[in-house]
Each structure stands twice: as structure tokens, then as C-alpha cells.
TORKOL-4160 file (C-alpha; in steps of 0.2 Angstrom, whole numbers, padded with zeros to 4 digits, m for minus):
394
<pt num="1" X="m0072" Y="m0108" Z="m0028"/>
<pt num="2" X="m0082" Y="m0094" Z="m0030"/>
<pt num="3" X="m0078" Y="m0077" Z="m0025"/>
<pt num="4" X="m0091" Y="m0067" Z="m0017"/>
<pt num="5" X="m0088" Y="m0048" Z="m0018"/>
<pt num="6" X="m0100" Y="m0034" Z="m0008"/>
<pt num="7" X="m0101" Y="m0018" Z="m0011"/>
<pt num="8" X="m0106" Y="m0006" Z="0003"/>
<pt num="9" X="m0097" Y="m0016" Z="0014"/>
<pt num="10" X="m0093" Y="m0006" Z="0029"/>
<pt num="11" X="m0110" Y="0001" Z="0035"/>
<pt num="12" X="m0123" Y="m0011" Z="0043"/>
<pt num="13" X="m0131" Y="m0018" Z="0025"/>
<pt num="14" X="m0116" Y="m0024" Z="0019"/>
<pt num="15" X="m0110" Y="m0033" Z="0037"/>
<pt num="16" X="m0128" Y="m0040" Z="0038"/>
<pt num="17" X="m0123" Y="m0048" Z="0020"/>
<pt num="18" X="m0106" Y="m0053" Z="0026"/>
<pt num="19" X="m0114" Y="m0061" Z="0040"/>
<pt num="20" X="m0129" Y="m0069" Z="0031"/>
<pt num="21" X="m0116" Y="m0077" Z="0018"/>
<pt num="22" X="m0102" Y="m0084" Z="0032"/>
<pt num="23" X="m0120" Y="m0091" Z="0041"/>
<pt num="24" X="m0122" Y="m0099" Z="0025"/>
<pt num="25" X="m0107" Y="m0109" Z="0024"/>
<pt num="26" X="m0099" Y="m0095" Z="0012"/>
<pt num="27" X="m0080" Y="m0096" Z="0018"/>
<pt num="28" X="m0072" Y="m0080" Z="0025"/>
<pt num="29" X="m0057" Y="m0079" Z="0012"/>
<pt num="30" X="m0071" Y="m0081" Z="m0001"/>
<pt num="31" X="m0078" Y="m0064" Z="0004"/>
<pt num="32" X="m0068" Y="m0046" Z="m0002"/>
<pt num="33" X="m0076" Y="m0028" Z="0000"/>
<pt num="34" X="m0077" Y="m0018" Z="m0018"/>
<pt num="35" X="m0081" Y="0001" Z="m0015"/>
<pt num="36" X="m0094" Y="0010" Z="m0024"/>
<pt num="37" X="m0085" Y="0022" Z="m0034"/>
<pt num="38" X="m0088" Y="0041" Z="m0030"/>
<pt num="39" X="m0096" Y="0054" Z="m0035"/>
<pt num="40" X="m0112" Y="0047" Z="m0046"/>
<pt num="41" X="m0107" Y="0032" Z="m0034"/>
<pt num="42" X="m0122" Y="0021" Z="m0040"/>
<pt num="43" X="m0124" Y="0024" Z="m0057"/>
<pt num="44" X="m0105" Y="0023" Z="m0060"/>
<pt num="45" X="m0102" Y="0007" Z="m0051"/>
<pt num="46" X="m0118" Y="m0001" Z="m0061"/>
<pt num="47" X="m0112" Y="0008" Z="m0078"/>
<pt num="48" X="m0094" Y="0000" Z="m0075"/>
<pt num="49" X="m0100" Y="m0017" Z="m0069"/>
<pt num="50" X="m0112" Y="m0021" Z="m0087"/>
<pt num="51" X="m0096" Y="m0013" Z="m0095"/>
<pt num="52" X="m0083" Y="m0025" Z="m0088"/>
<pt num="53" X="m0092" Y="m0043" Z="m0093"/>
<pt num="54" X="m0092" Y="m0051" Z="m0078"/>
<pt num="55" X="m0106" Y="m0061" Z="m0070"/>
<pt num="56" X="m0113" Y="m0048" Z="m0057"/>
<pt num="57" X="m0131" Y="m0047" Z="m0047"/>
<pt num="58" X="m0138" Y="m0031" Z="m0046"/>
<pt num="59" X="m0152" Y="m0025" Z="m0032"/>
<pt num="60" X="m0162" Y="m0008" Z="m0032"/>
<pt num="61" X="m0166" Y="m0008" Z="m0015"/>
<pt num="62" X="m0182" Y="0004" Z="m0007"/>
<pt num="63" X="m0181" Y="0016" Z="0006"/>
<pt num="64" X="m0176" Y="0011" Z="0023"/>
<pt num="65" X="m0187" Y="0008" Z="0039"/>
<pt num="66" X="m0172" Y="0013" Z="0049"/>
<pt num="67" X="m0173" Y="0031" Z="0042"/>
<pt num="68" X="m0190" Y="0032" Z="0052"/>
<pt num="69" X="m0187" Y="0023" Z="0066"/>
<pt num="70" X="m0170" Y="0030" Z="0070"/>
<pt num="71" X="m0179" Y="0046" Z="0073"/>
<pt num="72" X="m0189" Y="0037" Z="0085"/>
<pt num="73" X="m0185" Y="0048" Z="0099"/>
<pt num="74" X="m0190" Y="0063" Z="0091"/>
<pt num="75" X="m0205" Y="0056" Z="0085"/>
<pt num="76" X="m0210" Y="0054" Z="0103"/>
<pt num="77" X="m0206" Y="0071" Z="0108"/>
<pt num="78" X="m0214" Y="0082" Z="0097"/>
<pt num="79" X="m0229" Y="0070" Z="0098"/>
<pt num="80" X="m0231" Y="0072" Z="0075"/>
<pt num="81" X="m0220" Y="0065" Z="0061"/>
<pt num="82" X="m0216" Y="0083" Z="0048"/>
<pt num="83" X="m0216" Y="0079" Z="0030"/>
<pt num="84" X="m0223" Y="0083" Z="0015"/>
<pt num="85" X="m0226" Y="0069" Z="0008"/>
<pt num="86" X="m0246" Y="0070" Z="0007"/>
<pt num="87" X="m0255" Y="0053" Z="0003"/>
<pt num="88" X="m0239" Y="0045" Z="m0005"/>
<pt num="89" X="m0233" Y="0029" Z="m0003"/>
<pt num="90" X="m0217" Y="0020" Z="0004"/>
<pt num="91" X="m0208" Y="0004" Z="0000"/>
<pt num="92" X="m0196" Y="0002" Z="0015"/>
<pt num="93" X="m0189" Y="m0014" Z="0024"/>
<pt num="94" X="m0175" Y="m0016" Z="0036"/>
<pt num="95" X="m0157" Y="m0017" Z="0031"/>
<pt num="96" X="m0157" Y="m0035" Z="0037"/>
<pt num="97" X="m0169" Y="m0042" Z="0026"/>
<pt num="98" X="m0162" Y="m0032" Z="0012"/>
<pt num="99" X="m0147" Y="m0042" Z="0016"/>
<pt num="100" X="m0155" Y="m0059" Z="0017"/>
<pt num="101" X="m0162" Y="m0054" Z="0000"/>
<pt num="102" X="m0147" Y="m0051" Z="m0006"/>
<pt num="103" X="m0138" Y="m0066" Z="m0003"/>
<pt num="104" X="m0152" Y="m0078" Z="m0009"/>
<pt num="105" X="m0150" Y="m0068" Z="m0025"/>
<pt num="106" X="m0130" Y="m0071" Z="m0025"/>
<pt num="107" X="m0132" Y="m0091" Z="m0021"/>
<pt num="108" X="m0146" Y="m0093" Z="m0031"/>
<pt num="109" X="m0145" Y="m0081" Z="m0047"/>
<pt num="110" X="m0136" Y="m0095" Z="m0054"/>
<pt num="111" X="m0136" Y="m0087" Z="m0073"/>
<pt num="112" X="m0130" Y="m0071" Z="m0069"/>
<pt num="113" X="m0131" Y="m0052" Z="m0075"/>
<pt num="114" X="m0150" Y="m0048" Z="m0069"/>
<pt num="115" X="m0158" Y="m0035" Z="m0059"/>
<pt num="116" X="m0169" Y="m0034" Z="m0042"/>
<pt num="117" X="m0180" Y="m0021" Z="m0037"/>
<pt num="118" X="m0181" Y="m0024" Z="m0018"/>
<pt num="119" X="m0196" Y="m0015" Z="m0008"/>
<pt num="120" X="m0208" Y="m0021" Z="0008"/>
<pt num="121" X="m0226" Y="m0016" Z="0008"/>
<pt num="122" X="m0229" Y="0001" Z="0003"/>
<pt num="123" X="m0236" Y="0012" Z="0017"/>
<pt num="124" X="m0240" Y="0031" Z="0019"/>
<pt num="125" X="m0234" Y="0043" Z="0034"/>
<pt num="126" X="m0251" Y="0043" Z="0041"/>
<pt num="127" X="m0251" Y="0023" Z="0044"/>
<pt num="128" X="m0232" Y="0022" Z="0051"/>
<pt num="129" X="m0238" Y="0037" Z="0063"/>
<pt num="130" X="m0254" Y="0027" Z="0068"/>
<pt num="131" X="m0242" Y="0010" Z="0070"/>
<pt num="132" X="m0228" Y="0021" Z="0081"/>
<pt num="133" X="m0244" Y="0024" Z="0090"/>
<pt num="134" X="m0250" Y="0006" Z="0091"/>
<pt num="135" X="m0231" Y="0001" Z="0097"/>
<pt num="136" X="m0228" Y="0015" Z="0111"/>
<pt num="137" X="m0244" Y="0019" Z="0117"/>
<pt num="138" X="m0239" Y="0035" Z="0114"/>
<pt num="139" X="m0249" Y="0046" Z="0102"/>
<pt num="140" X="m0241" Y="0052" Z="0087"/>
<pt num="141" X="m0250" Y="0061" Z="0071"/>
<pt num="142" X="m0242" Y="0066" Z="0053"/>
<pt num="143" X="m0245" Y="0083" Z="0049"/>
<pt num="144" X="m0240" Y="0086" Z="0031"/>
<pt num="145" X="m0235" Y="0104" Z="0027"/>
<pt num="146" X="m0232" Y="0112" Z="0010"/>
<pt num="147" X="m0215" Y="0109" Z="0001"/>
<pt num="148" X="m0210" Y="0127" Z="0007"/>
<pt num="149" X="m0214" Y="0125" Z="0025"/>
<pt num="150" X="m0206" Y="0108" Z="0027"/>
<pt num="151" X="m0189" Y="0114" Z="0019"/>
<pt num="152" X="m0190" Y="0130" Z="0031"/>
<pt num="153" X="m0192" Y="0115" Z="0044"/>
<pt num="154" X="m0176" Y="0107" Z="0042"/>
<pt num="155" X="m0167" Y="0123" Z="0038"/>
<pt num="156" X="m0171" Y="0129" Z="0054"/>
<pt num="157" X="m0168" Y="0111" Z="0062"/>
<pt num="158" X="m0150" Y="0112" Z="0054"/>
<pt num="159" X="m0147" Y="0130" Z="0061"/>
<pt num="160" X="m0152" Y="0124" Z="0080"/>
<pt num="161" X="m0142" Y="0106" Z="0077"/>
<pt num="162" X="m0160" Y="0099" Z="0080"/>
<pt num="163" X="m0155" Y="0082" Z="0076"/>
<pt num="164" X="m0166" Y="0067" Z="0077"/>
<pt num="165" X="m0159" Y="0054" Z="0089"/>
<pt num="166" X="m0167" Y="0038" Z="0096"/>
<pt num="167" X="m0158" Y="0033" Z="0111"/>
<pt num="168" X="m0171" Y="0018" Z="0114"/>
<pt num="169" X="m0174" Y="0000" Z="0104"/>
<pt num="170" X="m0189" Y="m0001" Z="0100"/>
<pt num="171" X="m0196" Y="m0015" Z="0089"/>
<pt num="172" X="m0209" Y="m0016" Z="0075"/>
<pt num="173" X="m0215" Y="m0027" Z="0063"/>
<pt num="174" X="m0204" Y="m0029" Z="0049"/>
<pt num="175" X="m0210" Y="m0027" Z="0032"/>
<pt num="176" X="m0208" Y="m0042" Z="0020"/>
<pt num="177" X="m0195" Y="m0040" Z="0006"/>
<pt num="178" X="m0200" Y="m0044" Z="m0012"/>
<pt num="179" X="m0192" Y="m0042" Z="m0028"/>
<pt num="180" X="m0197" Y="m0044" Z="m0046"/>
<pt num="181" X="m0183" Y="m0041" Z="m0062"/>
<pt num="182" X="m0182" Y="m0026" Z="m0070"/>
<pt num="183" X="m0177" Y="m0023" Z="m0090"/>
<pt num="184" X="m0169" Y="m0008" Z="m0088"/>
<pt num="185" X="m0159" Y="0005" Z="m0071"/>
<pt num="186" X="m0166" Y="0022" Z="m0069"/>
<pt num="187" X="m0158" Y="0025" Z="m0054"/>
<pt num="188" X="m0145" Y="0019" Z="m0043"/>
<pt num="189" X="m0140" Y="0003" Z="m0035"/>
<pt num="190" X="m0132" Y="m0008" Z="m0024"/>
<pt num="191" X="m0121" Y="m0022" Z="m0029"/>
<pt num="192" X="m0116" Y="m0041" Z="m0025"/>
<pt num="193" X="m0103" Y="m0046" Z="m0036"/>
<pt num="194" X="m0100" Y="m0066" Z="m0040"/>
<pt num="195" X="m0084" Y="m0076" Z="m0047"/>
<pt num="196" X="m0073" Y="m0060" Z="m0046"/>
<pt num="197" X="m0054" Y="m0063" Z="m0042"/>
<pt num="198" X="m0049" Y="m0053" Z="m0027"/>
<pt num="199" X="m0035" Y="m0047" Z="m0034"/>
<pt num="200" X="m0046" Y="m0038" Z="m0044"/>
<pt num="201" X="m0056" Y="m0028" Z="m0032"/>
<pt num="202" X="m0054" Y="m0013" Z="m0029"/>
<pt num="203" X="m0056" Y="m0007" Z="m0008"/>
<pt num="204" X="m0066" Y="0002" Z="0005"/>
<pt num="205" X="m0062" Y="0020" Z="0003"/>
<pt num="206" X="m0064" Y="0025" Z="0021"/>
<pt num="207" X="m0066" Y="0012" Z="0038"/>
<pt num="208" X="m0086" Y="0013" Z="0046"/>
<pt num="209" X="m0089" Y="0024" Z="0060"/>
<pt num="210" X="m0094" Y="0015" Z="0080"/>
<pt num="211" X="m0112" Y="0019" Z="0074"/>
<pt num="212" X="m0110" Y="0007" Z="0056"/>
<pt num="213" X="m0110" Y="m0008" Z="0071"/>
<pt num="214" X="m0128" Y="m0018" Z="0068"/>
<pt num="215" X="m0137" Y="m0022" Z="0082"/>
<pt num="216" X="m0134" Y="m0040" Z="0089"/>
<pt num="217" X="m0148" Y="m0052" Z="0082"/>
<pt num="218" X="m0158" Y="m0059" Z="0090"/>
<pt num="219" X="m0160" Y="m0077" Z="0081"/>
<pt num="220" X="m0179" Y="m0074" Z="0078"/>
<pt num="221" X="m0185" Y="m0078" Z="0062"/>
<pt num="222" X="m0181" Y="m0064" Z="0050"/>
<pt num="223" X="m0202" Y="m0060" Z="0040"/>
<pt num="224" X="m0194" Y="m0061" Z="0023"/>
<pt num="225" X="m0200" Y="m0076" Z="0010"/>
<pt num="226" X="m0179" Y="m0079" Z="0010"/>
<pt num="227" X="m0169" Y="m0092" Z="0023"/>
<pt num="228" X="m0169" Y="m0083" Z="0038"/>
<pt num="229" X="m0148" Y="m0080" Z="0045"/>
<pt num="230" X="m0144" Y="m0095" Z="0055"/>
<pt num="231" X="m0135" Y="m0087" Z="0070"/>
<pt num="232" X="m0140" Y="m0094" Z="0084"/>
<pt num="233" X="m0149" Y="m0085" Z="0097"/>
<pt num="234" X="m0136" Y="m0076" Z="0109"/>
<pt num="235" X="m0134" Y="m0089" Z="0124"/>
<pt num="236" X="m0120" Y="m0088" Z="0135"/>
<pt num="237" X="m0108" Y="m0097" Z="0132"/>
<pt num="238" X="m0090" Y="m0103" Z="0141"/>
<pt num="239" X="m0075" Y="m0108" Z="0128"/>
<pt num="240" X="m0062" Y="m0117" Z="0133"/>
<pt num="241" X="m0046" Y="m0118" Z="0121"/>
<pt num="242" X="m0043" Y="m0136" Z="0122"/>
<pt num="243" X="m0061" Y="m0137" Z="0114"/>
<pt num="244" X="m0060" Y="m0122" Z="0104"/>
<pt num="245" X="m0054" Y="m0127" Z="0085"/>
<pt num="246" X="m0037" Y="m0123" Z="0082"/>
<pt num="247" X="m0025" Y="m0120" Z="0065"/>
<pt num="248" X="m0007" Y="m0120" Z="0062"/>
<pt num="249" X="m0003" Y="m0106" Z="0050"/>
<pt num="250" X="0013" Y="m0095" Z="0046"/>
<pt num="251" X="0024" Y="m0101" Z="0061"/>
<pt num="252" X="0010" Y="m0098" Z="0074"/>
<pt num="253" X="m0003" Y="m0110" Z="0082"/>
<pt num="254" X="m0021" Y="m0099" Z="0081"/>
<pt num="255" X="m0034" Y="m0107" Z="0094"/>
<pt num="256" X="m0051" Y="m0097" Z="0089"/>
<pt num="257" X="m0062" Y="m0096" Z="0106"/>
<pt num="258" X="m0076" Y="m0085" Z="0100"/>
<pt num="259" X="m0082" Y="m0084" Z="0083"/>
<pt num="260" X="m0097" Y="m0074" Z="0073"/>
<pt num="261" X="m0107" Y="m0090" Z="0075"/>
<pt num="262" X="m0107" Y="m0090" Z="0096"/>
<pt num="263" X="m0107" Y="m0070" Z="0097"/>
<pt num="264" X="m0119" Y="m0067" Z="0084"/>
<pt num="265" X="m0107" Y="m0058" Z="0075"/>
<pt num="266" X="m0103" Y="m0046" Z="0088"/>
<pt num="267" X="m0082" Y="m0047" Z="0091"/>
<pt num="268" X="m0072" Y="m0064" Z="0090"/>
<pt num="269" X="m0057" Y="m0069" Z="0099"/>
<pt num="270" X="m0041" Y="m0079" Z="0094"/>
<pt num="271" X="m0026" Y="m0085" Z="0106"/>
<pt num="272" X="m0010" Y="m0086" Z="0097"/>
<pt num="273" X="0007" Y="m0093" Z="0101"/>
<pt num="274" X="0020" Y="m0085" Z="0089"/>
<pt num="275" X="0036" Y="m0089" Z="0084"/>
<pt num="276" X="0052" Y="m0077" Z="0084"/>
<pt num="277" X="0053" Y="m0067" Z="0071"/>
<pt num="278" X="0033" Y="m0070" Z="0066"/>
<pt num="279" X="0023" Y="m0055" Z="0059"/>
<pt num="280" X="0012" Y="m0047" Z="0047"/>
<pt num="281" X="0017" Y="m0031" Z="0038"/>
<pt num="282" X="0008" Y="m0014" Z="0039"/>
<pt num="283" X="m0011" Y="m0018" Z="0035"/>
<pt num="284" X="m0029" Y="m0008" Z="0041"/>
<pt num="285" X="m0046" Y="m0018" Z="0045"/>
<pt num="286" X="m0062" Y="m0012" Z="0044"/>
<pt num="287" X="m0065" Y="m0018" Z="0061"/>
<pt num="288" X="m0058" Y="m0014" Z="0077"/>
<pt num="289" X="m0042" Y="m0026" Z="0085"/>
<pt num="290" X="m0034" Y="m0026" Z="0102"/>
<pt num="291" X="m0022" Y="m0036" Z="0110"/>
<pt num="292" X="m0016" Y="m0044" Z="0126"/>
<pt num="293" X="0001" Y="m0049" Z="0128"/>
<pt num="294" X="0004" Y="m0065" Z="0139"/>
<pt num="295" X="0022" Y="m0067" Z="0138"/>
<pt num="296" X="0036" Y="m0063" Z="0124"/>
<pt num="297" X="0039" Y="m0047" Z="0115"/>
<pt num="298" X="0034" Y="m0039" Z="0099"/>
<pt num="299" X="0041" Y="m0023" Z="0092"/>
<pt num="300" X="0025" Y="m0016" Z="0083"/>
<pt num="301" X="0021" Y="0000" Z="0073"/>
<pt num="302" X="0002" Y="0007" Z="0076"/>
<pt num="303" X="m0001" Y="0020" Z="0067"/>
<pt num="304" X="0014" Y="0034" Z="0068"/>
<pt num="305" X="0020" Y="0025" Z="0083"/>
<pt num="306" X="0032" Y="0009" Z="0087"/>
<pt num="307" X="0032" Y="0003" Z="0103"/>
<pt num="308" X="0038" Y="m0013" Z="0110"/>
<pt num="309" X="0024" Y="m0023" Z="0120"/>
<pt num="310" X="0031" Y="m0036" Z="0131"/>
<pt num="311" X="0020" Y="m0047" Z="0146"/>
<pt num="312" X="0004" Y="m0039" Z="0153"/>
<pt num="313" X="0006" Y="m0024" Z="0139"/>
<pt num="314" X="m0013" Y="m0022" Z="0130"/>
<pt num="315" X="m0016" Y="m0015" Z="0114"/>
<pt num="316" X="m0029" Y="m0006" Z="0104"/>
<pt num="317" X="m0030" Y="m0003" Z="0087"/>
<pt num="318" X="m0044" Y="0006" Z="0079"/>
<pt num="319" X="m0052" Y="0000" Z="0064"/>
<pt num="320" X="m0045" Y="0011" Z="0051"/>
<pt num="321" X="m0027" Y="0010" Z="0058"/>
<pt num="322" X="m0009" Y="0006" Z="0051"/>
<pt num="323" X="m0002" Y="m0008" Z="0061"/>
<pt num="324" X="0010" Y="m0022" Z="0061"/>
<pt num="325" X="0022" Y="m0032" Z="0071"/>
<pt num="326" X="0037" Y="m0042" Z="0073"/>
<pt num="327" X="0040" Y="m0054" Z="0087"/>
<pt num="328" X="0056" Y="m0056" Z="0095"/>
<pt num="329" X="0055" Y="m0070" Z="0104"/>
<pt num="330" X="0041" Y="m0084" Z="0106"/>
<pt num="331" X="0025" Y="m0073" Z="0109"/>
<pt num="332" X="0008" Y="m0078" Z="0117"/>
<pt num="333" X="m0007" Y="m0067" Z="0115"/>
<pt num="334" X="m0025" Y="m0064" Z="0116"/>
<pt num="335" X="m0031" Y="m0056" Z="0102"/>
<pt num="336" X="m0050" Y="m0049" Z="0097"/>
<pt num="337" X="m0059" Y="m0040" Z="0083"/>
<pt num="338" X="m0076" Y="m0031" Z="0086"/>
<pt num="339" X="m0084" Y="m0034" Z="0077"/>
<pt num="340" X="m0081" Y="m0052" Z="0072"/>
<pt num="341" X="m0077" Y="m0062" Z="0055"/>
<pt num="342" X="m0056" Y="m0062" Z="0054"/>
<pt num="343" X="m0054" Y="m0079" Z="0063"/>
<pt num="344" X="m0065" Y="m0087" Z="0048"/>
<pt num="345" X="m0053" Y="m0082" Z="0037"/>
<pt num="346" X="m0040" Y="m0091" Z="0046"/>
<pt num="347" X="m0051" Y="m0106" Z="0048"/>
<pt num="348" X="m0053" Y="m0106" Z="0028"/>
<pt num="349" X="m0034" Y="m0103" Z="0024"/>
<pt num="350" X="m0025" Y="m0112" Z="0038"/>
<pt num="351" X="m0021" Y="m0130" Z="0043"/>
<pt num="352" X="m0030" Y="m0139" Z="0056"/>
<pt num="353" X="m0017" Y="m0141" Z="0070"/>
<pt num="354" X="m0014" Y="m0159" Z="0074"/>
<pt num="355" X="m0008" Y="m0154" Z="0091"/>
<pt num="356" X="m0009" Y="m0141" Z="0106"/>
<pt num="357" X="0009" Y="m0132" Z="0101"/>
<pt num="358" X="0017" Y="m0122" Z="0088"/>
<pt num="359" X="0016" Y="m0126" Z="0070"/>
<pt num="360" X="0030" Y="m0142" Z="0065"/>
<pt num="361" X="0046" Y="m0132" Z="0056"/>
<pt num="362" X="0046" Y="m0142" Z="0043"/>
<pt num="363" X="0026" Y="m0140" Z="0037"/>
<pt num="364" X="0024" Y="m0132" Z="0022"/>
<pt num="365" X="0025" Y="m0113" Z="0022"/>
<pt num="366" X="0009" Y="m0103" Z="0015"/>
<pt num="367" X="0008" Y="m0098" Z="m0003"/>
<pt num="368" X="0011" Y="m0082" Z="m0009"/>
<pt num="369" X="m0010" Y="m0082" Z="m0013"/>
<pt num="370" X="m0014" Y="m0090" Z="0005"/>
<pt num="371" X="m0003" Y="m0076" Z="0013"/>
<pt num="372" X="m0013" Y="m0063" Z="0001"/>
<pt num="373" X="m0029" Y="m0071" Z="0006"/>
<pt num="374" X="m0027" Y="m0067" Z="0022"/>
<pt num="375" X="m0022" Y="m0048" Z="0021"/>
<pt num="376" X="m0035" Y="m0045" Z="0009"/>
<pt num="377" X="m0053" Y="m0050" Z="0009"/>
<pt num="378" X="m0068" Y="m0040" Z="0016"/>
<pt num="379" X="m0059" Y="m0038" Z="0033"/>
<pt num="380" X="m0042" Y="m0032" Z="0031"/>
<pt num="381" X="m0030" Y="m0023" Z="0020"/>
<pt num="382" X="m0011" Y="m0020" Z="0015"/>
<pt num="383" X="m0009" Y="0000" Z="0019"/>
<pt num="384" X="m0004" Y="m0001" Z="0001"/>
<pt num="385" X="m0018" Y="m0002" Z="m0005"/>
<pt num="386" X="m0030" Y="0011" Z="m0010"/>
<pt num="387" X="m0044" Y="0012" Z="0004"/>
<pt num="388" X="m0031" Y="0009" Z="0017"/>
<pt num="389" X="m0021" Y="0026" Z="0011"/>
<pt num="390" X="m0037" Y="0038" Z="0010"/>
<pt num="391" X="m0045" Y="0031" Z="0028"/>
<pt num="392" X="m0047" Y="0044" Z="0039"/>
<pt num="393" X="m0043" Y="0037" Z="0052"/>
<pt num="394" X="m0024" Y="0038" Z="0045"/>
């Protein structure tokens, strides 16, 4: 089975590719997070992945539309987008069709070793300030000033901690992504890895900050030539754990009551019933965990602190965070991640429970890689590893 390795992995593209893959049938375990390498970070990662003779699909993606319209607000305000940008032209698109175009490439790009420029229809500051116009009904002009004035802009803009905000959603068109091959890189890039062994990867330096979380989608059609992500759109929805599906794995029955397919990626949540003695060792997620205890014990270390929760006791772990646990008695919690994606790694690792109870004594223990599998893949982490040691959140 394949294994499919992203880079970029903690901010909003690099989710929107996690989520695009999993809605694609991609199993969760099958998924790990390699780090760009710093400094030079593009060129050094591109440099080491022609160097290293594994199969790998590259993309150059454009500029961003987010990098206008999160400065929405500001927009607005002043009444005039500053640049100095004159007549030239743009090739943005959003993060999320970036990431649909991403993982087309990865399923499709069945040979291997090529390279995608990825761009949407080019535009100029003048026409995106006529289309903010169009959307708010609030005028908005470009005024294009000379290189000088416009650096004297932004120094002072830094000096004042004028920053641009957008406290609003608004929503515009989204451009269409295209992509043709390129011969040879000039300049950096971002990277989908394939058929790469996990133990091989190298991990997030650093967990994403609250403002990596993309926003919720919306199950409209994305305007990309690629398959549209095939989350459903955000209904409510009741769970019930005798519907829910359920797994036996490592001593604990897990019952997964909301998944990245129902919450649109959002958060997920798992009831577990644990065994005595049941627990992982110290590991970080890229995502945020908490628990609730129902009944039982477990003494658990989070972060610099060890603290024993017992009935009714909840617990938050930012994402970032050293923690593990030890039960000392049979334990029953409620257990979430925000956002979402862990419960489909136990769905791809575990057993399908036969019944509503703990695990059978005598079923087979995981093996050393099923246990690996799930303590590192694009979610989580050993604390030994090297992302998990330089996070700073520590």
C-alpha cells in the first residue's frame, strides 16, 4: 500500500490535502507529515528529494487569494488597495483548490518524478479592487505608488502595528486551478511525496497555530477542472454508539462517534473503554486533544505535569503538548481532537469489534509496526522524535 507523505502539513494547505486524500478513500495510517527543511526550505527540500531517487510529485504553486482577501477588512476601511504593483499580473487561487490539485496529481501521476506549476486566472490589483467592489458594495480603488512610497507604507504600518485583519467571511469567486509540467525549478516548491516508508520521514518541526484551522467547508462544488472534496455538506447530525462503528485495539474497545466525514473535518470524537494498565507513551499531535473521564483512573503526564484524573475529571491538551497515560483500573472515556483525522487512523489499523465490550484477552496483540502506525503518521508523534522535541509549545 502506498504511503502518502505532505509536506507543509500543519497550516491550512497541507490539512485541506489531508482531508482531500482521507475523502478520497486514502487510509489515515497511509498519510505521515515530512517537514520542509529550513532555511532555503523550498529549494533544499526539492534539491534533496531529486537527490534521494524516490518517486515524488512536485507542485509550484502561485500566489494566494487568501493574501488579499485576509486583508479584507482593511480594504474596506481605507476605502483603496496600496501596492506597487502597476499593470502587473497575478496568478492566485485558493489554498483549497491548490489542495484538490494536489492530490489529483498524487493519485494520478502514476510515473512519477514530474513537476506542476499551479496558477488561477491571472489578474491585476485594479480588477480584484473593482471585484471587492462588485462583492461588498463598498467602493474600493487601487492606488499604485512608487517602489519608495509603498516600502515607506509598510515601514510605517509596522511601526504603528497597523496590521491587516478581516474579522468578516466574505465570499468570492474562486479562481480555477491549472497546471502544465515544467522542464526545469527556478524557484521554490511545495511537495507530495508517494510510496515513501514512514519510518523514513522526517516530522513537523513546530505544531500550527488556532489560526492554521481551515475554515469548515461548505460541500459546494470546489471551481477547479479536479474531483471536487466529497465531504458532505455540514447537516446536523445525532450519533449514537451502538450505530457508531467500533474497533478493538491494544486492550481498549474504541467507538468512533464523529468523524472528519460528518464534521467536515472540524474535530472528531472517540469513546473508549480501557483496560488496567492500558496507555500510550509520551507523544505530541498536531492537533488539539481533551478528555473526559467517565469512571476509572489514569495517572497521566501533560506536559511538566502528572496528575491523576479519576471520574468527572476533563482534560485538555494543546496541540503541541507532551502527554501520555497509564490506566489503573478499567477506564471509560470521551475523547476529541479538533480538528479531526486520528479516529481514521484507528479505523485503518484496528480490528472491527465483533461485540459492544472490551477487546477478547486472547486476540492477537498489535504488531510492533501497527503500534508504530499509530504514534506516527501526519497526526501524532513519539516526543522522541525530532519535531516533537523543537515544538514550542514544549
Amino acid at each position: 500500500m502506498p504511503i502518502y507523505a505532505v509536506t507543509g502539513a500543519s497550516g491550512q494547505l497541507g490539512r485541506f490535502t489531508v482531508l482531500d486524500l482521507l475523502s478520497r478513500g486514502v487510509p489515515g495510517p497511509d498519510i505521515v507529515a515530512v517537514v520542509r527543511t529550513p532555511g532555503r526550505e523550498h529549494q533544499d527540500t526539492e534539491r534533496a528529494l531529486r537527490g534521494a531517487g524516490i518517486p515524488f510529485t512536485l507542485l509550484h504553486n502561485g500566489w494566494y487569494t487568501e493574501n488579499y482577501t485576509g486583508q479584507l477588512d482593511e480594504y474596506l476601511r481605507r476605502g483603496e488597495i496600496l501596492g506597487a504593483a502597476g499593470n502587473g499580473r497575478i496568478s492566485a487561487a485558493t489554498r483549497r483548490d491548490y489542495a484538490c490539485a494536489a492530490v489529483t496529481a498524487l493519485l494520478q501521476d502514476e510515473q512519477g518524478n514530474r513537476s506542476y506549476e499551479l496558477g488561477g486566472p491571472a489578474f491585476d490589483l485594479s480588477e480584484l479592487a473593482r471585484v471587492i467592489s462588485e462583492v461588498t458594495s463598498t467602493a474600493v480603488v487601487y492606488r499604485d505608488l512608487s517602489v519608495e512610497e509603498y516600502k515607506s507604507f509598510l515601514r510605517q504600518a509596522a511601526s504603528t502595528k497597523e496590521a491587516p485583519s478581516s474579522s468578516r467571511r466574505w465570499t468570492f469567486p474562486s479562481p480555477t486551478v491549472t497546471w502544465r509540467p515544467i522542464a526545469k525549478t527556478s524557484r521554490g516548491c511545495w511537495a507530495v511525496l508517494r510510496r515513501l516508508s514512514p519510518r523514513s520521514c522526517a516530522r513537523p518541526h513546530s505544531a500550527p497555530q488556532p489560526t492554521d484551522f481551515p475554515p469548515q467547508p461548505t460541500g459546494a462544488a470546489m471551481s477547479s477542472p479536479y474531483p471536487a472534496t466529497t465531504f458532505p455538506p455540514l447537516d446536523a447530525f445525532v450519533a449514537s454508539k451502538d450505530d457508531a462503528p467500533a474497533y478493538w485495539f491494544y486492550d481498549t474497545l474504541w467507538v468512533i462517534l464523529a468523524d472528519v466525514h460528518q464534521t467536515g473535518g472540524s474535530f472528531s470524537v472517540i469513546e473508549q473503554w480501557m483496560r488496567a494498565g492500558v496507555g500510550p507513551p509520551l507523544h505530541v499531535h498536531n492537533v488539539d486533544e481533551w478528555f473526559f473521564v467517565f469512571s476509572g483512573s489514569m495517572d497521566m503526564q501533560v506536559g511538566a505535569r502528572k496528575v491523576t484524573a479519576t471520574a468527572g475529571d476533563s482534560i485538555w491538551i494543546p496541540r503541541g503538548t507532551d502527554h501520555g497515560f497509564t490506566t489503573t483500573e478499567e477506564t471509560h472515556v470521551l475523547n476529541g481532537y479538533a480538528p479531526g483525522g486520528v479516529e481514521q487512523v484507528i479505523a485503518g489499523i484496528a480490528t472491527p469489534a465483533e461485540r459492544r465490550e472490551l477487546p477478547p484477552k486472547d486476540l492477537e496483540l498489535p504488531t510492533p509496526d501497527a503500534f508504530g502506525r499509530l504514534l506516527d503518521n501526519y497526526w501524532s508523534s513519539l516526543s522522541t522524535n525530532t519535531w516533537a522535541q523543537t515544538a514550542p509549545q514544549r
